[in-house]
N, CA, C and O atoms as CSV, one atom per row, in Angstrom:
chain,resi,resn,atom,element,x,y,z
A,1,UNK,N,N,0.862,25.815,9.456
A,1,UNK,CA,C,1.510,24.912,8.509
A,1,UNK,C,C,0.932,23.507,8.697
A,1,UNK,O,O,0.630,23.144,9.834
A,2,UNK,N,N,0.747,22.638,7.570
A,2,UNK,CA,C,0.294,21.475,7.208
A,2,UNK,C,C,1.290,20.533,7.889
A,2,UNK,O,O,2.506,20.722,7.836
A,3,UNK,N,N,0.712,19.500,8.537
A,3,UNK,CA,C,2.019,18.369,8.945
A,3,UNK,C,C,1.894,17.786,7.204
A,3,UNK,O,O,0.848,17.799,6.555
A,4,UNK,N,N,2.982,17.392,6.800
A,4,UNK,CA,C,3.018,16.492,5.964
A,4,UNK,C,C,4.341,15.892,5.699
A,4,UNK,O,O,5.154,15.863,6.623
A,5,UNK,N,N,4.663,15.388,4.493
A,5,UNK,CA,C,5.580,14.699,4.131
A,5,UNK,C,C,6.114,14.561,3.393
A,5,UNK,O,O,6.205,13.336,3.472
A,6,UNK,N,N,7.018,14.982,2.034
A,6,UNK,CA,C,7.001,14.633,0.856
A,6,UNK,C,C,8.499,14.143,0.053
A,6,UNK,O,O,9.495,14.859,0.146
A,7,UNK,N,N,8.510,13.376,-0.413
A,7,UNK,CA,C,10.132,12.821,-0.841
A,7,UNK,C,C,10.127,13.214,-2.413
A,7,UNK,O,O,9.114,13.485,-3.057
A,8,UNK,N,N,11.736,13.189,-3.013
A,8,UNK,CA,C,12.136,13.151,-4.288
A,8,UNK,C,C,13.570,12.355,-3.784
A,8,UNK,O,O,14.196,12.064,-2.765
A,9,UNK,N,N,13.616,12.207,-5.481
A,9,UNK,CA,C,14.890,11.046,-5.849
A,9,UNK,C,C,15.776,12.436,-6.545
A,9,UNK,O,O,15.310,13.105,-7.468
A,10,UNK,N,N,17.133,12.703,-5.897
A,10,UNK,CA,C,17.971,13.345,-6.445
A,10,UNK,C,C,19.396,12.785,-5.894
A,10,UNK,O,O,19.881,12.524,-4.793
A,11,UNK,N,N,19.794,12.742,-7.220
A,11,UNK,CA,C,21.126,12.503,-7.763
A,11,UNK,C,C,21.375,11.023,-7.149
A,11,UNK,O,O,22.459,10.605,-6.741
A,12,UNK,N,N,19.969,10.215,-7.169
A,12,UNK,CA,C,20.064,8.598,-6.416
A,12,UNK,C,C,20.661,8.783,-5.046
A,12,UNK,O,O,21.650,8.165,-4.651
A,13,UNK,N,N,19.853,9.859,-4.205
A,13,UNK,CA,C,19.236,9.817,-2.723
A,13,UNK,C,C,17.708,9.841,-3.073
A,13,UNK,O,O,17.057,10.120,-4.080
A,14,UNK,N,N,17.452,9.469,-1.930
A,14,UNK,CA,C,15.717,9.678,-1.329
A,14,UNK,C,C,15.929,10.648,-0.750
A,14,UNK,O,O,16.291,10.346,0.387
A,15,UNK,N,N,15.902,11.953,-0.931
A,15,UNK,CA,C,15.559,13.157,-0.034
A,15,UNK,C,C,13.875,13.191,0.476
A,15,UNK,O,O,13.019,13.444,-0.371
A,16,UNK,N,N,13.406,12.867,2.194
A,16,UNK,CA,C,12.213,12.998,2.542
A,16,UNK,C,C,12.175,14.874,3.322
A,16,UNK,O,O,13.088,15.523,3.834
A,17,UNK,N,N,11.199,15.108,3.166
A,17,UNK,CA,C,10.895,16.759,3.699
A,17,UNK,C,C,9.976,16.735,4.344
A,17,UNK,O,O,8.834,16.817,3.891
A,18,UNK,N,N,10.294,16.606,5.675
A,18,UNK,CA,C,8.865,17.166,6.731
A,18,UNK,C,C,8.506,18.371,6.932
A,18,UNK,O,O,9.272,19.334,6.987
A,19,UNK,N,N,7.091,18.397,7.079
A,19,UNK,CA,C,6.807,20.046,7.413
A,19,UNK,C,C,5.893,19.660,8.246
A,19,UNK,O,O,5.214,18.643,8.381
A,20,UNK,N,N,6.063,21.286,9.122
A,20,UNK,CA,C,5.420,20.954,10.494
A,20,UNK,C,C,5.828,20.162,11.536
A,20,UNK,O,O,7.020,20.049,11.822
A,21,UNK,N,N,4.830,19.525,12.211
A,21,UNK,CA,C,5.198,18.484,13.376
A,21,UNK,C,C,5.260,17.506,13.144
A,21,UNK,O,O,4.709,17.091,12.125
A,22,UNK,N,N,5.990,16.637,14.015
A,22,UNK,CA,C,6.708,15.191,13.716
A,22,UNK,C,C,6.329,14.719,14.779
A,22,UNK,O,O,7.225,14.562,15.608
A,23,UNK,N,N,5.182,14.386,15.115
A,23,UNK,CA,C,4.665,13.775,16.591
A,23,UNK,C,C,3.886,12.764,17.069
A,23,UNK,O,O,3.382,12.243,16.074
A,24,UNK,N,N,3.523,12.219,18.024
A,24,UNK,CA,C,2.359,11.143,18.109
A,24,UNK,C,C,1.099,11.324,17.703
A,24,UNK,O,O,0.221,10.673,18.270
A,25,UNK,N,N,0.915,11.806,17.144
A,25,UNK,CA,C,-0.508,12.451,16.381
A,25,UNK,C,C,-0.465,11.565,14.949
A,25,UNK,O,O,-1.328,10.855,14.434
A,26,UNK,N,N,1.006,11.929,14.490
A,26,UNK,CA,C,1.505,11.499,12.902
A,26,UNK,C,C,2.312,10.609,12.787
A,26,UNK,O,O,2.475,10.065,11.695
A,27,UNK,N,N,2.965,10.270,13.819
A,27,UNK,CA,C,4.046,9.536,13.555
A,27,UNK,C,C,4.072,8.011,12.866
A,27,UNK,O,O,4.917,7.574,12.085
A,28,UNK,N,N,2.535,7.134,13.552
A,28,UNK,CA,C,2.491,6.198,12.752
A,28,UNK,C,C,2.142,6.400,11.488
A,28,UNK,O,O,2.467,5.440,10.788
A,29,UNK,N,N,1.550,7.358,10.837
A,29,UNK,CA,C,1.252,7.731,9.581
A,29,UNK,C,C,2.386,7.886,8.512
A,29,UNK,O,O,2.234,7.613,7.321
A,30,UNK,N,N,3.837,8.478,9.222
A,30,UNK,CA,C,5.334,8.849,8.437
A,30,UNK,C,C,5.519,7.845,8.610
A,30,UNK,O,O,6.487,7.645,7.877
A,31,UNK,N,N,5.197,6.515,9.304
A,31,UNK,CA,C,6.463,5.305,9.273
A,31,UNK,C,C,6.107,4.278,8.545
A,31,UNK,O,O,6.861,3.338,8.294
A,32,UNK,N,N,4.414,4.425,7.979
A,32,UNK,CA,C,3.799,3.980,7.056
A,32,UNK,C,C,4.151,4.153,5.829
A,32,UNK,O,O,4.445,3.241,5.056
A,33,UNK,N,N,4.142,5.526,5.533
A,33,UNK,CA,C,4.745,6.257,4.136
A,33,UNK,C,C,5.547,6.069,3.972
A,33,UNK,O,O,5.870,5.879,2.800
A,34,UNK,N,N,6.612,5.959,5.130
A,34,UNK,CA,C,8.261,5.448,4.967
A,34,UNK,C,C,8.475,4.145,4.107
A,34,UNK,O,O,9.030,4.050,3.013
A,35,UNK,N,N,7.855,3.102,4.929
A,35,UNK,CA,C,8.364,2.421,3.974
A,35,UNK,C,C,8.119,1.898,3.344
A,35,UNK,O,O,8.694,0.907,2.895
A,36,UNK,N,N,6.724,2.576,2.929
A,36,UNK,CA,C,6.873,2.760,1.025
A,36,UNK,C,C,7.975,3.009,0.313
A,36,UNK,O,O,8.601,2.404,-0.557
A,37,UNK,N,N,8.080,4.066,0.887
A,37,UNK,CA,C,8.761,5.459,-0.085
A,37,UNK,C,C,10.687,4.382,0.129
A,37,UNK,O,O,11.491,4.283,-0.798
A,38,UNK,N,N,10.842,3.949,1.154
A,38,UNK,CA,C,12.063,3.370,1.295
A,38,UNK,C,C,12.284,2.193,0.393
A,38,UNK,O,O,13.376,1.964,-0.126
A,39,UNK,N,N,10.977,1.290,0.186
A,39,UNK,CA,C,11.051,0.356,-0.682
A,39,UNK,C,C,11.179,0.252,-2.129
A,39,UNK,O,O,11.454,-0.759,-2.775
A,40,UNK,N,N,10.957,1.359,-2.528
A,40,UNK,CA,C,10.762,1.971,-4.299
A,40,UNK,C,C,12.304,1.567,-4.789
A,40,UNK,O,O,12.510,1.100,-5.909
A,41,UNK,N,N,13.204,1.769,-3.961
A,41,UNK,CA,C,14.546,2.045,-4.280
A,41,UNK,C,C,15.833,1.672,-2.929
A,41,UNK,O,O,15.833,1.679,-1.698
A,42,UNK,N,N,16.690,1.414,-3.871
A,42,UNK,CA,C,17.653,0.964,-2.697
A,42,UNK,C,C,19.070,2.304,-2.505
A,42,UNK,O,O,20.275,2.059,-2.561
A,43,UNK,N,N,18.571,3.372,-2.329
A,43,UNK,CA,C,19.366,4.932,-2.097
A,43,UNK,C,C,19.277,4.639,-0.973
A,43,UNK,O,O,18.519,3.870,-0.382
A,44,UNK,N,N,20.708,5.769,-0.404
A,44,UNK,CA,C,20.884,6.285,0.841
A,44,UNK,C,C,19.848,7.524,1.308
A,44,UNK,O,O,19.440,8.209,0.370
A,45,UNK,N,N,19.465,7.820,2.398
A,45,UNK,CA,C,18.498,8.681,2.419
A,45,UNK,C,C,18.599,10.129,2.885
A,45,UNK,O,O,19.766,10.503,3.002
A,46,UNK,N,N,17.895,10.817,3.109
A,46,UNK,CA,C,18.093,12.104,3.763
A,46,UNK,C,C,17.299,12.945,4.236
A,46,UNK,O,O,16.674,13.697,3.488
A,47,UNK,N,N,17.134,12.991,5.925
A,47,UNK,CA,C,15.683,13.382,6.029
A,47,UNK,C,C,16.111,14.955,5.934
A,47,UNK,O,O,17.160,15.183,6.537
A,48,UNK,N,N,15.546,16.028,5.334
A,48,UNK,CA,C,15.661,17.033,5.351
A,48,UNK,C,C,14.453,18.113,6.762
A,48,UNK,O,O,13.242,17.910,6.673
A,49,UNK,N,N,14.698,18.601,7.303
A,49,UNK,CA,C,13.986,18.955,8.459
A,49,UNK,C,C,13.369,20.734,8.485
A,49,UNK,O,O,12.724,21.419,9.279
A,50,UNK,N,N,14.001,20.936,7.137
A,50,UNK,CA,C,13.880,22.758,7.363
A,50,UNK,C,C,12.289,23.304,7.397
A,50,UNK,O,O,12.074,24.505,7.233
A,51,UNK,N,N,11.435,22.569,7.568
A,51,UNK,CA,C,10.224,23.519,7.449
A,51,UNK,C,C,9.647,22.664,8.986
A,51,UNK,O,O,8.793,23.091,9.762
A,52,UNK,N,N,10.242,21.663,9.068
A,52,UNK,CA,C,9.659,20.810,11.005
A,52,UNK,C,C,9.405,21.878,11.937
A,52,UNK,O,O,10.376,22.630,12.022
A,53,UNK,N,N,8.623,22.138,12.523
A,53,UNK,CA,C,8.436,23.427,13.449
A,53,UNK,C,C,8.268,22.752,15.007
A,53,UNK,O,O,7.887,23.436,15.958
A,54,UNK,N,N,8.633,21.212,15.129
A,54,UNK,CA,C,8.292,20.814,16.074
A,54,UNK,C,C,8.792,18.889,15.925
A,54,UNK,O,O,8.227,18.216,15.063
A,55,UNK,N,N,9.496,18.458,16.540
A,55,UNK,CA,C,9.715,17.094,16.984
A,55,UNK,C,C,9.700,16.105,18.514
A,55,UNK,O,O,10.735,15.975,19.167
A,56,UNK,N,N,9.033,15.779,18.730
A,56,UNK,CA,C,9.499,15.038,20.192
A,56,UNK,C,C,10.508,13.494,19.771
A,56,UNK,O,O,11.375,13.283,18.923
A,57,UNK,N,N,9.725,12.451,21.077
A,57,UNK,CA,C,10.439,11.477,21.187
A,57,UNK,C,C,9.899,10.794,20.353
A,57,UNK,O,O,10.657,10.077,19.699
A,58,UNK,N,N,8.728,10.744,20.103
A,58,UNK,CA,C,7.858,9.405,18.781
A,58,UNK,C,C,8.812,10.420,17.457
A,58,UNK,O,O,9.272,9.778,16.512
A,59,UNK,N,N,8.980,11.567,17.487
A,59,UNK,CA,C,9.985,11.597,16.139
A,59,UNK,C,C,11.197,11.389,16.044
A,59,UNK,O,O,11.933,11.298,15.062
A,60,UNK,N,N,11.431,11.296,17.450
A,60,UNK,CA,C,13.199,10.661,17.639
A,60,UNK,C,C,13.152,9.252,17.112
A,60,UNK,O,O,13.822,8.798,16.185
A,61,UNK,N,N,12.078,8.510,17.995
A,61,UNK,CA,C,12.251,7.008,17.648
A,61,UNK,C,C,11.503,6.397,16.348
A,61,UNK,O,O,11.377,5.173,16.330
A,62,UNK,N,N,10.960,7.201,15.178
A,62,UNK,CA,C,10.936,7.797,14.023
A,62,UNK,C,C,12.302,7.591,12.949
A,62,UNK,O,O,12.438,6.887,11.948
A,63,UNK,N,N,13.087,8.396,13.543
A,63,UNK,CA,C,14.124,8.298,13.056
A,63,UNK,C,C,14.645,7.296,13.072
A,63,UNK,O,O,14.662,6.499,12.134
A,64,UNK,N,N,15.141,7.164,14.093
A,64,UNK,CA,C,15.790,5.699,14.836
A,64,UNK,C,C,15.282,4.883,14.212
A,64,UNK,O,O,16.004,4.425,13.327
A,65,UNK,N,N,14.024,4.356,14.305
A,65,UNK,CA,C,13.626,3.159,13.375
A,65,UNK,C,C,14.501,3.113,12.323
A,65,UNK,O,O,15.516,2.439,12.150
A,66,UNK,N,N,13.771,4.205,11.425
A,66,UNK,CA,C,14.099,4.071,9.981
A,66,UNK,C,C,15.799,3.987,9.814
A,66,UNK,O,O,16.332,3.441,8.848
A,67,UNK,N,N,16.381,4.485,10.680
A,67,UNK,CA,C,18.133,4.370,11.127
A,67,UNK,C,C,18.543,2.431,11.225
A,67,UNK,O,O,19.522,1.728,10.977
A,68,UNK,N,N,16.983,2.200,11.784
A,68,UNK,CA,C,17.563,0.532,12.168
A,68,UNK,C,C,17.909,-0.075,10.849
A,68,UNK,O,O,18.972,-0.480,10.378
A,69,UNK,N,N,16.424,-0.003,10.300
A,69,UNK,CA,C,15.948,-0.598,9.164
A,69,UNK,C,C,17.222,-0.292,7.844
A,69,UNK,O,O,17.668,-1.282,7.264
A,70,UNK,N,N,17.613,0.784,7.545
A,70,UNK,CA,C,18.351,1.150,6.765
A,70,UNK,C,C,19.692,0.354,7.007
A,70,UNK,O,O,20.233,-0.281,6.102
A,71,UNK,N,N,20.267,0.445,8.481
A,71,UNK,CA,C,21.521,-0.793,8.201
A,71,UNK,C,C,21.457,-1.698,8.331
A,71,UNK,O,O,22.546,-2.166,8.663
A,72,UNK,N,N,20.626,-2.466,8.257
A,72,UNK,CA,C,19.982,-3.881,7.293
A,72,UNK,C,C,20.045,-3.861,6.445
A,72,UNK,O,O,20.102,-4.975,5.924
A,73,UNK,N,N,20.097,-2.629,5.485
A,73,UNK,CA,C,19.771,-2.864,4.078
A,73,UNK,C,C,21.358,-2.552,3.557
A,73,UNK,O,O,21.647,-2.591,2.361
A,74,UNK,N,N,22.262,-2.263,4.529
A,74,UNK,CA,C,23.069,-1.626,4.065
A,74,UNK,C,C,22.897,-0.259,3.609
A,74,UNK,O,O,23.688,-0.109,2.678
A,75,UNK,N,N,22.162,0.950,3.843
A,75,UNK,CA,C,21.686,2.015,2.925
A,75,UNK,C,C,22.285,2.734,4.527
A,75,UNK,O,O,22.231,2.197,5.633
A,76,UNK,N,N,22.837,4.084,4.176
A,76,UNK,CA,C,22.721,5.334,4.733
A,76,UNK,C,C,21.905,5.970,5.515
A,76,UNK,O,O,20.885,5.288,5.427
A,77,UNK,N,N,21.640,6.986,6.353
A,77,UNK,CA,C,20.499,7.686,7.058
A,77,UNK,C,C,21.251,8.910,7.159
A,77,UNK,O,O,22.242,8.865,7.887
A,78,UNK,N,N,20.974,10.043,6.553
A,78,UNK,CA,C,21.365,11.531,7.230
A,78,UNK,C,C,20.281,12.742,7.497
A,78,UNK,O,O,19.145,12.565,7.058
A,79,UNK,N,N,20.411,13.277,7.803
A,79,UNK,CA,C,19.529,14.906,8.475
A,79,UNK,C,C,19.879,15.726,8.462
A,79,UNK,O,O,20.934,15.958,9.052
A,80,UNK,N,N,19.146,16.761,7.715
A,80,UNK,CA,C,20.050,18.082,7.809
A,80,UNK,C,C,18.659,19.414,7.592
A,80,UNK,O,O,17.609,19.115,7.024
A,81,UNK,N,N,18.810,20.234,7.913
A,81,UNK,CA,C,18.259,21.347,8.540
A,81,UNK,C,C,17.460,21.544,9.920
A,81,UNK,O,O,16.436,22.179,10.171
A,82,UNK,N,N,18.389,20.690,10.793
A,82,UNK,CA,C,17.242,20.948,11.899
A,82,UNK,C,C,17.578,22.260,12.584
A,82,UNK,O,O,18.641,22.857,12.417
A,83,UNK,N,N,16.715,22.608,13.269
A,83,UNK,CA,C,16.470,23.971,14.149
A,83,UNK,C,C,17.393,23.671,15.419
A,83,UNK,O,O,17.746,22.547,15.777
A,84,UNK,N,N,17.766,25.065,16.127
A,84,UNK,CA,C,18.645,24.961,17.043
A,84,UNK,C,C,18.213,23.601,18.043
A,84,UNK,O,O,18.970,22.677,18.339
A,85,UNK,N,N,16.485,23.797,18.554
A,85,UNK,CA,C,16.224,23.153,19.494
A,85,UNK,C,C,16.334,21.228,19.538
A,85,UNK,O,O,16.563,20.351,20.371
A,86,UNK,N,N,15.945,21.358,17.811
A,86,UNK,CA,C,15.858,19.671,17.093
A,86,UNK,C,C,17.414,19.422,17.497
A,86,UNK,O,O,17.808,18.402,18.061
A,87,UNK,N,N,18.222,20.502,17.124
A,87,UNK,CA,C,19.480,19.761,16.728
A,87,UNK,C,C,20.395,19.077,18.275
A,87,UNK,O,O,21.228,18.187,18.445
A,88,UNK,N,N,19.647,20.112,19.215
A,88,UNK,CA,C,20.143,20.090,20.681
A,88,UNK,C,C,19.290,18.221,21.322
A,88,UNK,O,O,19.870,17.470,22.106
A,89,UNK,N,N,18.182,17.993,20.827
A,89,UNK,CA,C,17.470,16.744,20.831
A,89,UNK,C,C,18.169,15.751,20.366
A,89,UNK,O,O,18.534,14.776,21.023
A,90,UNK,N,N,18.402,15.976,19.121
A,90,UNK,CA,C,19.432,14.509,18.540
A,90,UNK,C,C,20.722,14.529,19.291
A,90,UNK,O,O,21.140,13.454,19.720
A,91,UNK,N,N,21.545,15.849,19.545
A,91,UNK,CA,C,22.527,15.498,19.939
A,91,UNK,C,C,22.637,14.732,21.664
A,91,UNK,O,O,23.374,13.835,22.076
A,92,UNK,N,N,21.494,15.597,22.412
A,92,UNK,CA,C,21.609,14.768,23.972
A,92,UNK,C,C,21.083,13.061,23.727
A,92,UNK,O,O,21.329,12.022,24.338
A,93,UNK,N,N,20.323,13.360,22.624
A,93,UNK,CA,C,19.837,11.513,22.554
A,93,UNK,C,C,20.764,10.616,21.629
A,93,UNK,O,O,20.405,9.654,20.949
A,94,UNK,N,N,22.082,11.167,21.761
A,94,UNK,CA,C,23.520,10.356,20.906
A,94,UNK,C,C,23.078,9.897,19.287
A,94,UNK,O,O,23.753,9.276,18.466
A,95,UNK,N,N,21.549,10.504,19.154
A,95,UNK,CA,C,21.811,10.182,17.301
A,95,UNK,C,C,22.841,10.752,16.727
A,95,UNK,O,O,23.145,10.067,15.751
A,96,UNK,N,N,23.497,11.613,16.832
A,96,UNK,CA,C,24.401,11.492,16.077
A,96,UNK,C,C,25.936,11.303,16.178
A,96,UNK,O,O,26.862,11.975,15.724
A,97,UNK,N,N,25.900,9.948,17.064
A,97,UNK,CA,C,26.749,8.939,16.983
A,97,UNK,C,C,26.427,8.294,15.987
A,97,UNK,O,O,27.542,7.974,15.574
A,98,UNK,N,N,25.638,7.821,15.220
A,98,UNK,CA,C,25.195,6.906,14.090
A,98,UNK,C,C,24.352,7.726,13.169
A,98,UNK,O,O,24.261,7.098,12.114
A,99,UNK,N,N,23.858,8.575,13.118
A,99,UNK,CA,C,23.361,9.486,11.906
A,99,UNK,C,C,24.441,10.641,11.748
A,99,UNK,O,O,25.126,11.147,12.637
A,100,UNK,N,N,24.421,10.880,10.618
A,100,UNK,CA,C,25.302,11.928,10.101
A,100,UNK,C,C,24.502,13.337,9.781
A,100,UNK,O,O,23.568,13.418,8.983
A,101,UNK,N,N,24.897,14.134,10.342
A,101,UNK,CA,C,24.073,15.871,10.121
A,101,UNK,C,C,24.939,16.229,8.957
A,101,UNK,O,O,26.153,16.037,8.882
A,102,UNK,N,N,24.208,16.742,8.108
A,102,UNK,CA,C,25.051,17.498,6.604
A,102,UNK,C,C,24.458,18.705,6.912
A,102,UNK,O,O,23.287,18.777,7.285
A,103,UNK,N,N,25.630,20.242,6.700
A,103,UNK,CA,C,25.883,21.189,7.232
A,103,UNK,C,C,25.461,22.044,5.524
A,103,UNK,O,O,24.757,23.030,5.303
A,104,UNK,N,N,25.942,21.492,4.939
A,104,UNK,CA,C,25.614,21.580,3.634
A,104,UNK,C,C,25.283,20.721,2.755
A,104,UNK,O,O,25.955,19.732,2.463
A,105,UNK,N,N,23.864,21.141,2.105
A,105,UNK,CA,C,23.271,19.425,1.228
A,105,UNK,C,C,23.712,19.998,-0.062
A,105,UNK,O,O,23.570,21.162,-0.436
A,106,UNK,N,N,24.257,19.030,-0.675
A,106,UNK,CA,C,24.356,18.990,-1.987
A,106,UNK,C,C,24.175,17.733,-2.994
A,106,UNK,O,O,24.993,16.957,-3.489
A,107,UNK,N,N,22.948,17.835,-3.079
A,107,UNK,CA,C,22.016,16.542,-3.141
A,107,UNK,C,C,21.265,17.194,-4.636
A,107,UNK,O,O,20.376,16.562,-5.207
């Protein structure tokens, strides 16, 4: 599978979709695209994770960034499809004390 990246605007979210790995290889490359893709529009966001086959800490602090940046703007940050192992990552690293996991997207 391709690392890549790709967002849509539904129902006025930014839904972003990673595929593949989320790692120091790429990571400055997604935080580039980010905020582009963050600047187009002032939506709450949603990183969707179901095709990620792989995240470390440059994709934790990935997140996190874009988590900073967003409540500055006042805007939202949520995540939802991560894999057992992702989801066990955010939770020991307290993201989601401040990001919200959606169990079901309806976006």
């Amino acid at each position: 599978m391709n690392n890549k990246m790709e967002y849509e605007i539904k129902n006025d979210m930014t839904v972003v979709y990673f595929f593949g790995e989320i790692d120091s290889h790429n990571v400055v490359s997604y935080r580039n695209k980010l905020n582009m893709i963050l600047a187009l529009n002032d939506n709450d966001v949603l990183f969707d994770f179901q095709q990620t086959s792989f995240i470390d800490s440059a994709g934790i602090g990935l997140v996190l960034g874009r988590y900073q940046q967003l409540v500055k703007e006042e805007r939202n940050l949520s995540v939802c499809h991560l894999s057992k192992t992702a989801y066990k990552v955010f939770e020991l690293s307290g993201l989601f004390e401040i990001i919200d996991y959606i169990k079901e997207v309806k976006v």
